[in-house]
C-alpha positions in Angstrom: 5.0 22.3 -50.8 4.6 18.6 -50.6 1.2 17.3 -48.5 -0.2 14.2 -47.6 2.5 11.5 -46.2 6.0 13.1 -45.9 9.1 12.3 -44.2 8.2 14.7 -41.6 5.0 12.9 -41.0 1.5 13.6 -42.5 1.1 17.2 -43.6 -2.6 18.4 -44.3 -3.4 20.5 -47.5 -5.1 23.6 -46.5 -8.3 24.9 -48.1 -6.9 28.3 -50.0 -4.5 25.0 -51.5 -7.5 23.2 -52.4 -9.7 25.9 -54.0 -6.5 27.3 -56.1 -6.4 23.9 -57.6 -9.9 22.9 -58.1 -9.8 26.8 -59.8 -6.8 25.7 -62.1 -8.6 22.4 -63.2 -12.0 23.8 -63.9 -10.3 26.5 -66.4 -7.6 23.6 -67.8 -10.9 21.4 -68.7 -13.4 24.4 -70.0 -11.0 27.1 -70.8 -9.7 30.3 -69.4 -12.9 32.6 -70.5 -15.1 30.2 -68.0 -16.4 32.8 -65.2 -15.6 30.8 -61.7 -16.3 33.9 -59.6 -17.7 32.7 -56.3 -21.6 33.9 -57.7 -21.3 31.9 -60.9 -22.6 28.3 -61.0 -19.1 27.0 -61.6 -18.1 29.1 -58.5 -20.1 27.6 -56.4 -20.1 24.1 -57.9 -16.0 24.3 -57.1 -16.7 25.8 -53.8 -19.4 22.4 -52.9 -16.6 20.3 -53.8 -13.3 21.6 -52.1 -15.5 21.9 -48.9 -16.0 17.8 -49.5 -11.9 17.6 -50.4 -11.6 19.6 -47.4 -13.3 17.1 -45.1 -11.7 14.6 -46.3 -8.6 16.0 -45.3 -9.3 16.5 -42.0 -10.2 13.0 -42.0 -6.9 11.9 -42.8 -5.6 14.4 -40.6 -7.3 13.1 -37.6 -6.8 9.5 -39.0 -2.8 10.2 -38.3 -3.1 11.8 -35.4 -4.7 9.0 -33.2 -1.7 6.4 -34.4 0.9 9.4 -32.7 1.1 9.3 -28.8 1.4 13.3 -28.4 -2.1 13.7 -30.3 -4.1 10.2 -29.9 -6.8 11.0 -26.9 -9.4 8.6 -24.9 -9.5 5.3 -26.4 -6.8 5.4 -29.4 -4.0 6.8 -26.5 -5.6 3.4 -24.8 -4.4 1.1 -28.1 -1.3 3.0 -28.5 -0.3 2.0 -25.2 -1.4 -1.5 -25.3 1.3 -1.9 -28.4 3.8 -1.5 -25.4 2.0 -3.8 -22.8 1.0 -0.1 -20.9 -2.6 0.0 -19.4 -4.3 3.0 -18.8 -4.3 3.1 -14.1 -7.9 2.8 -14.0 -9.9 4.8 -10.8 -9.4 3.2 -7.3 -11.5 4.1 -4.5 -9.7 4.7 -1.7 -9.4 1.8 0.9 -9.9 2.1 5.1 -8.9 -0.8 7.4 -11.5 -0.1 10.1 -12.2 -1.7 13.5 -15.7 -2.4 14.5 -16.1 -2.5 18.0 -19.0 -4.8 19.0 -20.3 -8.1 21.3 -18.9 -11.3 20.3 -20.5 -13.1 17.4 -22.6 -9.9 16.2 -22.6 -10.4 12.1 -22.3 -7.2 9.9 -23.6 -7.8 6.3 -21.7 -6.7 3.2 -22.8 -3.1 2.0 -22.7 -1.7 6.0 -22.5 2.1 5.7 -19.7 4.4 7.2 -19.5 8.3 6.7 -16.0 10.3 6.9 -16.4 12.8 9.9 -14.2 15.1 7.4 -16.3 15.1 4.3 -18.9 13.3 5.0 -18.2 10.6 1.9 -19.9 7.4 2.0 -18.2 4.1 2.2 -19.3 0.5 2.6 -18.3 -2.7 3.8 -16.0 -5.0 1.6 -17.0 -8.4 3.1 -19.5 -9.6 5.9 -17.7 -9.2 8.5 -18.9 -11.5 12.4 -17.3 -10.5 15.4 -15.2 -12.9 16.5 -11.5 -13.9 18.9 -9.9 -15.0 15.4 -9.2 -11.6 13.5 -9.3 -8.7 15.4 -7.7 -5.1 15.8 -8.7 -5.0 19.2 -10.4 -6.2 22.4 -11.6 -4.4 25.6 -11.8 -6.3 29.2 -12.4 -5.7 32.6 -11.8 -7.8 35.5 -15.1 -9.3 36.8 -13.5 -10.7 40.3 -10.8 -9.9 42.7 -8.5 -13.2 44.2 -5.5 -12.7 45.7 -3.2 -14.7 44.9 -5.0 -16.0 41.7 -3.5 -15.6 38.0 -5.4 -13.8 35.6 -4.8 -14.8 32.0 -5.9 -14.3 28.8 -3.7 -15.2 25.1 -2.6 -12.6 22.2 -1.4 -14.1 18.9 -1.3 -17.4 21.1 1.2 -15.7 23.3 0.2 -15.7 27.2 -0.3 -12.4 29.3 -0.4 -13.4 33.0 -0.5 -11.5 36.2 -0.6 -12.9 39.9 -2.7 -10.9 42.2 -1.5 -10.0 45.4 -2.9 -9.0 48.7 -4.1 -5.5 48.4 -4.9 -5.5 44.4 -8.5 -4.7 43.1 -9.9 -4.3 40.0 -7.9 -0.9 38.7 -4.5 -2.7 40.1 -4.8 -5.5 38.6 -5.6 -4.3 35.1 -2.4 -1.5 35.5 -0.3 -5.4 36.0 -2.0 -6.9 33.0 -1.0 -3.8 31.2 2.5 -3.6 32.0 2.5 -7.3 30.8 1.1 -6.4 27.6 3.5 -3.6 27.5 6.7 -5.6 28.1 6.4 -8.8 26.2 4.6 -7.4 23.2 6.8 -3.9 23.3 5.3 -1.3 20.7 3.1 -4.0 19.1 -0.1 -2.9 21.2 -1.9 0.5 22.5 -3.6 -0.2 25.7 -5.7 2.7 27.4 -6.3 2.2 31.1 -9.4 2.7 32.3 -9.4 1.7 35.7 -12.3 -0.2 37.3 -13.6 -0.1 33.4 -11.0 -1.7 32.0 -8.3 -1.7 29.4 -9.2 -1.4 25.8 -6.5 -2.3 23.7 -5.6 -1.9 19.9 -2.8 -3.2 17.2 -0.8 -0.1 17.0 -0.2 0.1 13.6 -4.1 -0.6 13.2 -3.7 -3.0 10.0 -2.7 -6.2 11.1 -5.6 -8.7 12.4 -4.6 -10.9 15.6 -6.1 -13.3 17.5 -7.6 -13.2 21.4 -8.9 -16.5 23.6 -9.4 -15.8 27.3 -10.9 -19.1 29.4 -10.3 -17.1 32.6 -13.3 -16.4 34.2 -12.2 -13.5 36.1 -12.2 -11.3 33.1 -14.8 -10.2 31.2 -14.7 -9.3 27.6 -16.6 -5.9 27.2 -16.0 -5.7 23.7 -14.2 -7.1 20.3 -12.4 -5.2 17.7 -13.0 -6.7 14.4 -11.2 -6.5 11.1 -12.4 -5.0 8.5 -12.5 -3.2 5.2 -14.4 -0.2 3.7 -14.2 1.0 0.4 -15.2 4.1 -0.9 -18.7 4.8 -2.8 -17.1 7.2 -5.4 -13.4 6.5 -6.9 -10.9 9.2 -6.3 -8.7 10.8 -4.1 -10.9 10.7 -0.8 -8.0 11.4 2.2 -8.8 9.0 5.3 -6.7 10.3 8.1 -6.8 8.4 11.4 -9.9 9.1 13.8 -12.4 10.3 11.0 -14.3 6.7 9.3 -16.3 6.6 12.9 -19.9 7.6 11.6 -22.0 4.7 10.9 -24.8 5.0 8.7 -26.6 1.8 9.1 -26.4 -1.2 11.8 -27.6 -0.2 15.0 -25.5 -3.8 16.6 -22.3 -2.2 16.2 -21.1 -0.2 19.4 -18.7 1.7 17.3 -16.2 1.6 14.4 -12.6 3.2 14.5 -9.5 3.5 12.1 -6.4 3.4 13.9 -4.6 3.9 10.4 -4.8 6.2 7.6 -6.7 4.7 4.7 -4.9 3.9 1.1 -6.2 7.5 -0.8 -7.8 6.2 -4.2 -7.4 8.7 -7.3 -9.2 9.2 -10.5 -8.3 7.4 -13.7 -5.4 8.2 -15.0 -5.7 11.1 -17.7 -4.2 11.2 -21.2 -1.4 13.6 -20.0 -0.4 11.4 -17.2 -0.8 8.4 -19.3 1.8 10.0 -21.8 4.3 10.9 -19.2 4.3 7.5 -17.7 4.5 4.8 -20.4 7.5 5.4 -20.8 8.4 4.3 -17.4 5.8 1.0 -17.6 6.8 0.0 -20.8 7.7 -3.7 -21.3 8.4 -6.1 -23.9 6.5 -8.7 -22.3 3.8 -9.6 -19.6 4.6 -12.5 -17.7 8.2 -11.4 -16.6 9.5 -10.4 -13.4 9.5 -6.5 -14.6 5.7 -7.0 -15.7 4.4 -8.8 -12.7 5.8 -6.5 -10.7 4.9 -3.5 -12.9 1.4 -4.5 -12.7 1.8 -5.4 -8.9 2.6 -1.8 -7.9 0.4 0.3 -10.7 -2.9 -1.6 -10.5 -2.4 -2.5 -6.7 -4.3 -0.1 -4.4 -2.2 0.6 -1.2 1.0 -1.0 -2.6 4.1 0.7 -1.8 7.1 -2.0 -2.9 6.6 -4.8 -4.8 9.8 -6.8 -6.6 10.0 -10.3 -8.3 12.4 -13.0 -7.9 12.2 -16.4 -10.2 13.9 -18.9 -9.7 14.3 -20.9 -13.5 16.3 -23.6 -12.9 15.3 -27.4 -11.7 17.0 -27.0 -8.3 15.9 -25.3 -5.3 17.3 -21.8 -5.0 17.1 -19.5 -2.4 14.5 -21.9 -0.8 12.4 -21.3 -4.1 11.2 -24.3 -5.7 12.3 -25.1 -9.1 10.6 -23.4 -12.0 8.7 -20.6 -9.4 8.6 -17.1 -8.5 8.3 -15.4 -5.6 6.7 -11.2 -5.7 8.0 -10.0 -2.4 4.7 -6.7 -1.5 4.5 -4.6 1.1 1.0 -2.7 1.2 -2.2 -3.9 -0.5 -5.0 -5.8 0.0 -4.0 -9.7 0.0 -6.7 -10.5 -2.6 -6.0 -7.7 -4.9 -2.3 -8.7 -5.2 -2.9 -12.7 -5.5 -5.6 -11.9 -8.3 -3.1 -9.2 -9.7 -0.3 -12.6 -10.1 -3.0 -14.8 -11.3 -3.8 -12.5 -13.9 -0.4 -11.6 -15.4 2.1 -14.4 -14.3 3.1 -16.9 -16.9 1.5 -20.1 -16.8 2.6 -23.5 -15.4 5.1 -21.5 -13.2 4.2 -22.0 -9.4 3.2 -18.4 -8.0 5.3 -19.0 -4.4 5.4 -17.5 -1.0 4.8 -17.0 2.6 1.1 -16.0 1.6 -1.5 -17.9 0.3 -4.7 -17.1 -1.4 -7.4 -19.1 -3.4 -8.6 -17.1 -6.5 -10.8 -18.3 -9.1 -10.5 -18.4 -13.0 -13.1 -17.4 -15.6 -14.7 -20.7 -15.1 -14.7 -21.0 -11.9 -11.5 -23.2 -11.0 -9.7 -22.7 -7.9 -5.9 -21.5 -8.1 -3.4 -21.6 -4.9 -1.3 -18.2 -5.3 1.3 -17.6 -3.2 3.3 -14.6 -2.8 5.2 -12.9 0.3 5.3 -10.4 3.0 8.4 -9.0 4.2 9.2 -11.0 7.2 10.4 -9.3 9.8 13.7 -9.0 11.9 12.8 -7.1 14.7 16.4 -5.1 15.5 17.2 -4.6 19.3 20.3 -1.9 19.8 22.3 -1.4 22.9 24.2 2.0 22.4 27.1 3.3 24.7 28.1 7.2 24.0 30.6 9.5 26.0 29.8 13.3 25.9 31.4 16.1 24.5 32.2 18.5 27.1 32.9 21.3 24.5 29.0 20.8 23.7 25.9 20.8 25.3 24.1 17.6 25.2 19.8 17.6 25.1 17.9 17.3 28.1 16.1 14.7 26.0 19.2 13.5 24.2 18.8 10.4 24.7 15.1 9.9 23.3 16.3 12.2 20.6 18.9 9.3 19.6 16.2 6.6 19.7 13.8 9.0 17.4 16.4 9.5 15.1 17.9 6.5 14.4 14.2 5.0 13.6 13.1 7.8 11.3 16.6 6.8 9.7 15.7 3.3 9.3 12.4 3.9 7.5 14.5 6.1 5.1 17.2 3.6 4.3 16.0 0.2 5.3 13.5 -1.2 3.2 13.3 -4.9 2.3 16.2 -6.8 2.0 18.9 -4.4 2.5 21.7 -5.2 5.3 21.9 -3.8 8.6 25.6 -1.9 8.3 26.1 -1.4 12.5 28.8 1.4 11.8 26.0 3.6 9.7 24.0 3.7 13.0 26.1 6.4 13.8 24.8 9.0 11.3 21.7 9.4 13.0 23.4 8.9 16.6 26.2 11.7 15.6 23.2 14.6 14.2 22.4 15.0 18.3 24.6 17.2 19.4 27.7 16.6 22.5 28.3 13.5 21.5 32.1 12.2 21.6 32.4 8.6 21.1 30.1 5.5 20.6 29.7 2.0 20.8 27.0 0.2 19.1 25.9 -3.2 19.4 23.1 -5.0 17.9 21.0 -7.9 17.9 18.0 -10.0 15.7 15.3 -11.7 16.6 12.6 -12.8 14.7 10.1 -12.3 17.5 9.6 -9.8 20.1 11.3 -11.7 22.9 14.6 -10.1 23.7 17.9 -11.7 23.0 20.6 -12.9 25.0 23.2 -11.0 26.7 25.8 -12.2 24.1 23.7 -11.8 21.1 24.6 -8.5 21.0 27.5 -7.8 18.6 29.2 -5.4 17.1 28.6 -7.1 13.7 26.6 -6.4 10.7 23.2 -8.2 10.2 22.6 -9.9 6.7 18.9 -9.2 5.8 17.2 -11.7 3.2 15.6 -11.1 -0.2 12.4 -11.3 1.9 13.2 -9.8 5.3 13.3 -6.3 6.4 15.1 -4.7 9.1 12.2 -3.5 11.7 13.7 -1.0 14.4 11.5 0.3 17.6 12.1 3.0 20.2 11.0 -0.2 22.6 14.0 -1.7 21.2 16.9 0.7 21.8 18.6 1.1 24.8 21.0 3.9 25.4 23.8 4.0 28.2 26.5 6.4 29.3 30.1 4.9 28.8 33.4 6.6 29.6 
C-alpha cells in the first residue's frame, strides 16, 4: 500500500507497518539468526525507535490535516478561511435601544448599569448619555393652566401640535385634544397614553428612532424626557431582550426610569468551527473592497443588520444621483457607527463612501474620515380601497380591519427596499378575507405623513427607488363599500 502523499491525499503509515519494517531492516543489516523478540536488546532498541517514526507520523498527519477545511480546527480553520477573504463572525453582545425617562439636562455617565427583568443579565451604557429636547424616544406633559380660548402648542420633529381651548375644557379635555392632534397629523408614528389631569406620556412607536421636542408654551409643563439610548450587554451571546424587560437600573439614582419600547438586536457566541465550515462557502469572495465584500461584511459583522446591498457608481458622470467614482451601501438595522466603521474598514480607497447618512470615524492615527452611507427612505403608502360583497359568502364582522391587517403583514413579506409597488397584487391579501366580490384599489405616496390630495390617488403602480422602501400603515388604509 502506498503512504505518505498520494493522490488521494496524505495517507499515514500505521505502527504494525512501521515495526514490520524496522523488523525487516534490522535482520537485512545483522542477519536472520539476530533474536529481535520484543525482550531482546534489539527488540527493544526497534521498539524505542518506531515509537519515534511513529510520532513523526502523526506529526505529518496532523501537519495535513490543518491545511484541509473538514479537519483544520481553532486557529488553522481561521487561516484557511482568510485564503478566501472569510473571517471567523466573532461574539456580539446583544444590543437594547432604551429610553431613560428623567428631568431635563440630568447627565448619565458611560458604564450606567441596567438588569434584564427576565434573567437578570447585566448591561451598560454605550455613551454618556444628558437628557435633553434634541434626541428623544419620548416626552411626558401636563397642562399647568386652563385659558379658554388660548392655543396650547408644543413642536415634534419641528412639526406643530396645536389645540384651541374652548369654554368648558380643563386640564383632562384639553390633553384628550392635544392627543387627537398627535394622533392625526403624526398617524401611527407616536403611542400616547392619556392620563388625565396627569398628563399624556408619549413614545416613538417603533421605539428606535430619536426625535426632537421644543415647547415655549407656558401652559404646559414638561414632567419628564425620554432619552435615547444604548445598552450593550456585559457577556457576548444570545441574551433575548423582549420589549418591557431592560427596566431595572442598577446604578443612578437621577434617573426616574428606563424602558425599551423595542426588542433588542440578540447577540450570539462566536461563530464555531462547524458553522464556520458551513458558511464560507456562502461569504466567500475574491476580493475585499467590492460591492459583494462591503456588503458581505456589512451584514455578517454588523450587529442588528438585516439588509444591506451596494451600489457603485464607476464612471466620471453622476449616476443615479451618485457622484462619479462613489458608492452608496443602502442598511436597514444596525448601529450607525458600527456600519460607517464597517465601510471605512473594508471599502477601497480614494472612492467616496456616499449617502443620506453621515458619520465621522477615525483611522489608526487618528485622522478624521466623512463616511456616508444610507437609510431606506421612506414612501409612506396611503390606499383607498372600494370592495362589493359576495352574497354567496359571509363577510367578517371585522372584515374590514381584517383587510387592513392583511395587506400590511403582506407588505413586510414582499416589500423590502426598492421593490415597486404593483397596485393589482394588493388584491392577494384583500381577496384571502372571505365575501369579497369585486375591488377597486387606488393608491397614493407621500414622502411625509401629511395625506395626499384627492386626485393623487390612482390606480397606477408606484416606482420605488434603489433607496426607498414602500412603508404601509393600518392609519393609512381606508376601506369603503362600493356597489
Amino acid at each position: 500500500m502506498e503512504y505518505g502523499l498520494t493522490k488521494n491525499g496524505f495517507i499515514s503509515k500505521p505502527l504494525a507497518v512501521l515495526l514490520e519494517e524496522e523488523r525487516a531492516a534490522y535482520k537485512a543489516a545483522f542477519g536472520e539468526d539476530i533474536d529481535i523478540s520484543d525482550d531482546s536488546i534489539a527488540g527493544k532498541y526497534i521498539g524505542n525507535q518506531v515509537a519515534k517514526f511513529t510520532q513523526l507520523w502523526e506529526l505529518l498527519d496532523g501537519l495535513w490535516s490543518v491545511g484541509d477545511v473538514d479537519s483544520a480546527n481553532g486557529i488553522y480553520l481561521d487561516r484557511l478561511a482568510a485564503l478566501v477573504n472569510v473571517n471567523r463572525v466573532g461574539a456580539i453582545r446583544t444590543q437594547v435601544t432604551e429610553c431613560i425617562w428623567g428631568d431635563e439636562g440630568t447627565p448619565i455617565k458611560t458604564r450606567n448599569l441596567a438588569k434584564l427583568s427576565t434573567t437578570g443579565d447585566i448591561f451598560y451604557l454605550r455613551d454618556a448619555v444628558r437628557i435633553s429636547r434634541e434626541k428623544l424616544l419620548g416626552f411626558w406633559i401636563k397642562i399647568s393652566s386652563v385659558e379658554p380660548e388660548e392655543i396650547y402648542s408644543f413642536q415634534i420633529k419641528g412639526l406643530t401640535i396645536s389645540y384651541t381651548a374652548i369654554e368648558d375644557d380643563d386640564e383632562e379635555s384639553i390633553g384628550q385634544g392635544l392627543k387627537e392632534k398627535i394622533e392625526m397629523e403624526l398617524p401611527g408614528l407616536f403611542t400616547v397614553e392619556d392620563f388625565g389631569k396627569d398628563g399624556l406620556k408619549v413614545h416613538i412607536t417603533d421605539g428606535l428612532n430619536p426625535f426632537s421636542f421644543d415647547t415655549n408654551d407656558e401652559k404646559i409643563k414638561i414632567v419628564l424626557l425620554g432619552a435615547y439610548a444604548v445598552y450593550l450587554a456585559e457577556t457576548p451571546g444570545n441574551i433575548f431582550v423582549p420589549i418591557g424587560t431592560l427596566t431595572k437600573l442598577v446604578s443612578n439614582s437621577s434617573v426616574d426610569s428606563i424602558y425599551n419600547y423595542a426588542t433588542g438586536l440578540t447577540g450570539r457566541v462566536m461563530e464555531s468551527d462547524t458553522e464556520l465550515r458551513i458558511n464560507m462557502g456562502n461569504r466567500a469572495k475574491k476580493a475585499t473592497a467590492n460591492e459583494i465584500a462591503i456588503q458581505n461584511k456589512v451584514e455578517t459583522e454588523v450587529p442588528g443588520v438585516e439588509y444591506a446591498k451596494v451600489y457603485s457608481n464607476r464612471t466620471k458622470e453622476v449616476y443615479k444621483g451618485r457622484p462619479p467614482k462613489s458608492f452608496e451601501t443602502v442598511v436597514i438595522g444596525g448601529d450607525d457607527r458600527v456600519i460607517a466603521q464597517t465601510i471605512f474598514n473594508s471599502g477601497p480607497a480614494g472612492i467616496e463612501p456616499f449617502g443620506n447618512t453621515i458619520v465621522t470615524v477615525y483611522d489608526s492615527e487618528g485622522s478624521p474620515w466623512e463616511i456616508g452611507f444610507s437609510r431606506p427612505v421612506n414612501q409612506y403608502i396611503w390606499l383607498r380601497i372600494g370592495i362589493s360583497k359576495n352574497n354567496e359568502e359571509q363577510f367578517p364582522i371585522n372584515g374590514n380591519d381584517l383587510i387592513k391587517d392583511k395587506i400590511v403583514s403582506w407588505s413586510k413579506k414582499n416589500h423590502g427596499v426598492g421593490v415597486d409597488l404593483i397596485y393589482q397584487r394588493l388584491g392577494i391579501p384583500i381577496y384571502s378575507v372571505s365575501g369579497i366580490a369585486k375591488t377597486k384599489i387606488e393608491v397614493a405616496r407621500t414622502t411625509n405623513l401629511n395625506p395626499p390630495e384627492e386626485e393623487e390617488y390612482k390606480s397606477e403602480n408606484i416606482e420605488i427607488g434603489e433607496v426607498e422602501i414602500a412603508v404601509f400603515d393600518r392609519g393609512r388604509i381606508f376601506i369603503e363599500e362600493i356597489s
